[in-house]
C-alpha atoms as one frame of an Amber mdcrd trajectory, in Angstrom:
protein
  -2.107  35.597  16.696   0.667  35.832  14.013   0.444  32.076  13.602   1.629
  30.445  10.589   0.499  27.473   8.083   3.512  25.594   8.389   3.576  25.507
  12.511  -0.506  24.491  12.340   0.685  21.367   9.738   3.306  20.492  12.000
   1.805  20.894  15.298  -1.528  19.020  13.600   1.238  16.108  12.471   2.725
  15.794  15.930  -0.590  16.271  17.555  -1.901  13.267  15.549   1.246  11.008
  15.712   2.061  12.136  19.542   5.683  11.436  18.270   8.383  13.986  17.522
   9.737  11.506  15.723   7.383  10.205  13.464   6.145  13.770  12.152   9.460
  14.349  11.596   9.594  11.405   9.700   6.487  12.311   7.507   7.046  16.004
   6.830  10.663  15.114   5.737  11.903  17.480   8.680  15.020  16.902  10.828
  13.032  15.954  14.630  14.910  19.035  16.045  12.991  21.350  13.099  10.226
  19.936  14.684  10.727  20.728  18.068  11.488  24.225  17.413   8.342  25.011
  15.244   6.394  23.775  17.996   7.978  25.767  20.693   7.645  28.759  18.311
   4.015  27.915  18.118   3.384  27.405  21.776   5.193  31.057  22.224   2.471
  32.427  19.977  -0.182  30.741  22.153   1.099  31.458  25.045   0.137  28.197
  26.233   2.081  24.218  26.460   0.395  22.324  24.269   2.201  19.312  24.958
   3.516  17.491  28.388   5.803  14.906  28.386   5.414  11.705  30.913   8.301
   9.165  30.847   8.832   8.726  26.850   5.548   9.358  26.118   3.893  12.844
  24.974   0.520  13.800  25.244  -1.548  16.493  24.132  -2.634  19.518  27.411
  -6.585  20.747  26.841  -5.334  23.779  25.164  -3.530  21.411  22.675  -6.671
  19.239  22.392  -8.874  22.129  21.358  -6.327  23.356  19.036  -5.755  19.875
  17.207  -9.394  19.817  16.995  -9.274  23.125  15.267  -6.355  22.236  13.023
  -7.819  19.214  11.641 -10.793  21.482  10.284  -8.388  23.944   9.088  -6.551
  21.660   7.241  -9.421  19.668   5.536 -10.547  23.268   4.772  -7.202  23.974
   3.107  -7.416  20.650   1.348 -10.480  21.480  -0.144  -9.273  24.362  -1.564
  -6.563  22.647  -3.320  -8.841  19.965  -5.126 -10.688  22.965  -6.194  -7.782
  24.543  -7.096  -6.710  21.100  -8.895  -9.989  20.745 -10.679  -9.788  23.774
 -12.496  -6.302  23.233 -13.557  -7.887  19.700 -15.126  -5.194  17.525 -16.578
  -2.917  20.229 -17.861  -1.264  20.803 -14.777  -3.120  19.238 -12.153  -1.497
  17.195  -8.914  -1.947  12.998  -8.325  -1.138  11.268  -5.219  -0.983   7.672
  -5.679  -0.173   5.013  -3.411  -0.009   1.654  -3.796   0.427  -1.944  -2.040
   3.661  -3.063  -2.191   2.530  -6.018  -4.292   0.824  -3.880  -7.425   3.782
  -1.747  -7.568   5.535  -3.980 -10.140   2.986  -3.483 -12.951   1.938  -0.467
 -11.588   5.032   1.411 -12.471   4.292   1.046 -15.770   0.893   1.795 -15.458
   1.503   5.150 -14.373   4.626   5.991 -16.344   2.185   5.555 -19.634  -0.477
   7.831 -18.085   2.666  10.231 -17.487   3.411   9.848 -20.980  -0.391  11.007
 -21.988  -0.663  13.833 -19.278   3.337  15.070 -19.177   2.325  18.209 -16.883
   0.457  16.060 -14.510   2.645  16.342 -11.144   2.553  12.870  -9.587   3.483
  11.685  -6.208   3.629   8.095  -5.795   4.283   6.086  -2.378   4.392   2.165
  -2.176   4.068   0.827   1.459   1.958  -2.016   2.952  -1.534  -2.300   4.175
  -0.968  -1.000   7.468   0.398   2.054   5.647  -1.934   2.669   2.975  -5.390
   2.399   5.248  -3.340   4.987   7.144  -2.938   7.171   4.344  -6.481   7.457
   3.670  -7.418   7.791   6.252  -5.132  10.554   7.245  -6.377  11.956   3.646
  -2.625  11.815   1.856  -3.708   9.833  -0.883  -5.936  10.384  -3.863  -6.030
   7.041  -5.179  -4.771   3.734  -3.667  -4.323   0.187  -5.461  -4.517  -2.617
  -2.876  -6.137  -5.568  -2.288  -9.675  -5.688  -0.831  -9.737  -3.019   1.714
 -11.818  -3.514   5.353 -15.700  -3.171   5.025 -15.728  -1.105   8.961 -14.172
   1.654   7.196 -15.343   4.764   5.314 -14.128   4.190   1.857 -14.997   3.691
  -1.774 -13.443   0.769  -3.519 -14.043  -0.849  -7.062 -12.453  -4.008  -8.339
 -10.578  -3.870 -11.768  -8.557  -6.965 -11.818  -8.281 -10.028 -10.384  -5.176
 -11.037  -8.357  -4.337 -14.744  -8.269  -2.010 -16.053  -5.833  -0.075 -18.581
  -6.664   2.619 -21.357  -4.977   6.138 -21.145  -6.030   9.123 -22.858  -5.618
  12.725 -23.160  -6.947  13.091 -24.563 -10.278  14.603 -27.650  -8.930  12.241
 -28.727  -6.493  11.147 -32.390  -6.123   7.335 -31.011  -6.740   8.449 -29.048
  -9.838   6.824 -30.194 -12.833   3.922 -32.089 -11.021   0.351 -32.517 -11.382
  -2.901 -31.945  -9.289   0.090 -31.858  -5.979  -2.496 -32.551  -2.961  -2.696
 -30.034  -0.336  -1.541 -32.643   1.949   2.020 -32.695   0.404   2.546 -28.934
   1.434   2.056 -29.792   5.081   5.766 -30.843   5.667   7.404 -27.972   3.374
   8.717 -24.876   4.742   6.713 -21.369   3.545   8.211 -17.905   3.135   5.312
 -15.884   4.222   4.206 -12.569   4.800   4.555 -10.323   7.913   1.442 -10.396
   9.904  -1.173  -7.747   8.994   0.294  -7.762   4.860  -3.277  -8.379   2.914
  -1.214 -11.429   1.067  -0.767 -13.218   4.550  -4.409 -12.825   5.595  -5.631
 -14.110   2.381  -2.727 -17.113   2.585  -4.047 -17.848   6.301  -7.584 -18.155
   5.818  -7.386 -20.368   2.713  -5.138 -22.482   4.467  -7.445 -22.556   7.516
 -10.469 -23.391   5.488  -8.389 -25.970   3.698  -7.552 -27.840   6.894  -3.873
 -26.999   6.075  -1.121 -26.524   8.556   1.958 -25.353   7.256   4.676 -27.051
   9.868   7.598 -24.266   9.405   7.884 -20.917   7.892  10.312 -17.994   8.005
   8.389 -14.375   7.638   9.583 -11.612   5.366   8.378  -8.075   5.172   8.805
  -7.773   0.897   7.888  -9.712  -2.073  11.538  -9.129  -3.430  12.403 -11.149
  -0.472  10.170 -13.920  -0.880  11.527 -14.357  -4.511  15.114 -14.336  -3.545
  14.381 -16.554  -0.922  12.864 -19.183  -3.041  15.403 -18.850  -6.032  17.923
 -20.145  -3.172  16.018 -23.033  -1.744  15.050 -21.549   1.681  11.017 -22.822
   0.857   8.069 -21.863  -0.985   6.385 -18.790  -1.152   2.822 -17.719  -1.760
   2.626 -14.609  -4.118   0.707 -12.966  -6.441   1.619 -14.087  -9.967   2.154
 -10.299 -11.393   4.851  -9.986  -8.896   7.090 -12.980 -10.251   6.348 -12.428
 -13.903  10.219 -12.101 -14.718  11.173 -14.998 -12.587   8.949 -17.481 -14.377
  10.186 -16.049 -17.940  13.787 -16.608 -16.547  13.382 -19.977 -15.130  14.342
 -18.569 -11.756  10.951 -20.326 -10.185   8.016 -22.373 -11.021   4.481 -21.939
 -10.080   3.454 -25.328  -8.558   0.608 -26.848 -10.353  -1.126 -27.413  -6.403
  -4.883 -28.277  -5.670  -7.208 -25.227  -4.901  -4.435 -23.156  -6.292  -4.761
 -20.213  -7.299  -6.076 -18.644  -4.327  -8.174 -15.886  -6.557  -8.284 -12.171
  -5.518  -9.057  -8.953  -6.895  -6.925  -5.410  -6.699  -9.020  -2.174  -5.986
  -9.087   1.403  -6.542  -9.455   3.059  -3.459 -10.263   6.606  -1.919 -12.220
   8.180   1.123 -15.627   7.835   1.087 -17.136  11.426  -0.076 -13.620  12.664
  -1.241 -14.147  15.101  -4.126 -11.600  13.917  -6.746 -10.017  16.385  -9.056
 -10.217  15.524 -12.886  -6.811  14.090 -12.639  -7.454  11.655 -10.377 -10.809
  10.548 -11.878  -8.661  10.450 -15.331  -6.305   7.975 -13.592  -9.461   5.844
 -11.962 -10.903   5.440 -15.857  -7.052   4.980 -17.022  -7.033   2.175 -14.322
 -10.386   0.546 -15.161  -9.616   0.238 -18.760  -5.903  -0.125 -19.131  -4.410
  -1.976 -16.574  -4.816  -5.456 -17.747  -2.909  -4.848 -20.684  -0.008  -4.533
 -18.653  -0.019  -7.712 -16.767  -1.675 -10.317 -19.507   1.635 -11.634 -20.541
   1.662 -14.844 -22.089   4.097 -16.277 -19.683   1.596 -15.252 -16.838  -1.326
 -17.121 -18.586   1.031 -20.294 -19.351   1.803 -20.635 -15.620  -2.005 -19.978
 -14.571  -2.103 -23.015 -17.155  -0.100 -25.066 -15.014   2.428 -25.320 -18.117
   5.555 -24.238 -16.143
């Protein structure tokens, strides 16, 4: 069968997905590319390997046993290209990074100085949200992924290299700007610009509040940090964040971080990769680069002062 590599990777990403749509979205391919590589496909197989009921696809037995098939081929071929990347080491080698949506505002800097020490390094670098980035790995896209503590049912390897504290914010104007020791009690009545449901912030935020005894009384949900910030800087509530991702806010005077008990809810980013995943030297370069270097590039002083309750 005169089959090719590209129609197995997109018949494996549609297979996987059952979604024209979303493949298409992934391999950066217009949904009707799609569609013809996997009719050319089926022509070479002589067989459907999808059927279509209502909106939904689904996969025939022929296409089962071929995406079972695929998936080996293509963990196969991915082998051969972190052997291919070790022996290029760090003159030339490939990184995939991904990170939470929360470390990507230090660690943008992070990687742009390990750019700087390995210029020939070719680096693809994804942000998304927790949802996303467990998918990644587990779909094997990702090297290395920063996030916050990743699920324990899962088949990964994760190390902590810094902590993460979240903190309370509010407008620079508030009425509980500028106060002490605030009781968790006073936060019951204010409204909270949270997380969407799922985001590794919100879970963190709900079960500290639940062991508190807190209930917050009204809150709006937003799907990014930049929104949260924005949102607060205008008066629409408080927010919950981690304190590296408001770092030019508090130097500005745009917010405060409320000086409230139990606060700062303390948690820890992690490097992250599959479970038996044989890392090129590239990517172990960027796990040491991480382990040793990243704190320098979130230890401001105007992050301490606010951890200080000095705002």
């Amino acid at each position: 069968m005169n089959i090719t590599l590209r129609q197995l990777k997109v018949f494996e990403r549609v297979a996987r997905r059952l979604s024209f749509t979303r493949a298409a979205e992934e391999l950066y391919l217009t949904q009707p590319a799609v569609s013809m590589q996997i009719k050319q496909f089926e022509d070479v197989i002589g067989l459907p390997l999808f059927e279509r009921l209502g909106k939904k696809i689904y996969l025939t037995r022929a296409g089962e046993e071929l995406y079972r098939l695929s998936r080996t081929i293509s963990l196969q071929l991915e082998e051969a290209e972190q052997l291919i990347e070790e022996l290029k080491g760090t003159e030339g080698g490939r990184l995939a990074v991904s990170v939470a949506s929360t470390v990507h505002y230090f660690a943008i800097r992070l990687l742009a100085d390990f750019c700087r020490r390995y210029p020939k390094v070719k680096v693809s670098f994804k942000v998304t949200n927790r949802k996303g980035l467990l998918q990644q790995l587990d779909d094997n896209e990702a090297d290395i992924v920063l996030m916050g503590q990743p699920p324990e049912d899962q088949d990964l390897t994760a190390e902590a290299f810094m902590d993460n504290p979240l903190v309370a914010i509010a407008p620079a104007n508030h009425p509980l700007a500028g106060q002490k020791s605030i009781p968790l009690s006073e936060l019951n009545h204010e409204t909270f610009l949270m997380r969407e449901q799922g985001s590794g912030t919100r879970n963190a935020v709900e079960r500290f509040l639940s062991e508190k005894g807190v209930q917050i009384s009204a809150s709006m949900e937003m799907n990014t940090n930049g929104a949260i910030k924005q949102g607060v800087e205008e008066g629409l509530g408080l927010g919950i964040v981690s304190i590296h991702t408001v770092e030019r806010e508090l130097e500005d005077g745009r917010v405060v971080v409320l000086d409230a008990e139990s606060f700062p809810i303390m948690r820890q980013w992690y490097i992250v990769h599959r479970a038996g995943k044989r890392l090129s030297a590239v990517a172990r370069e960027f796990e040491e680069f991480v382990r040793t270097e990243a704190g320098r590039f979130v230890n401001s002083d105007i992050i301490r002062t606010a951890l200080n309750g000095k705002n």
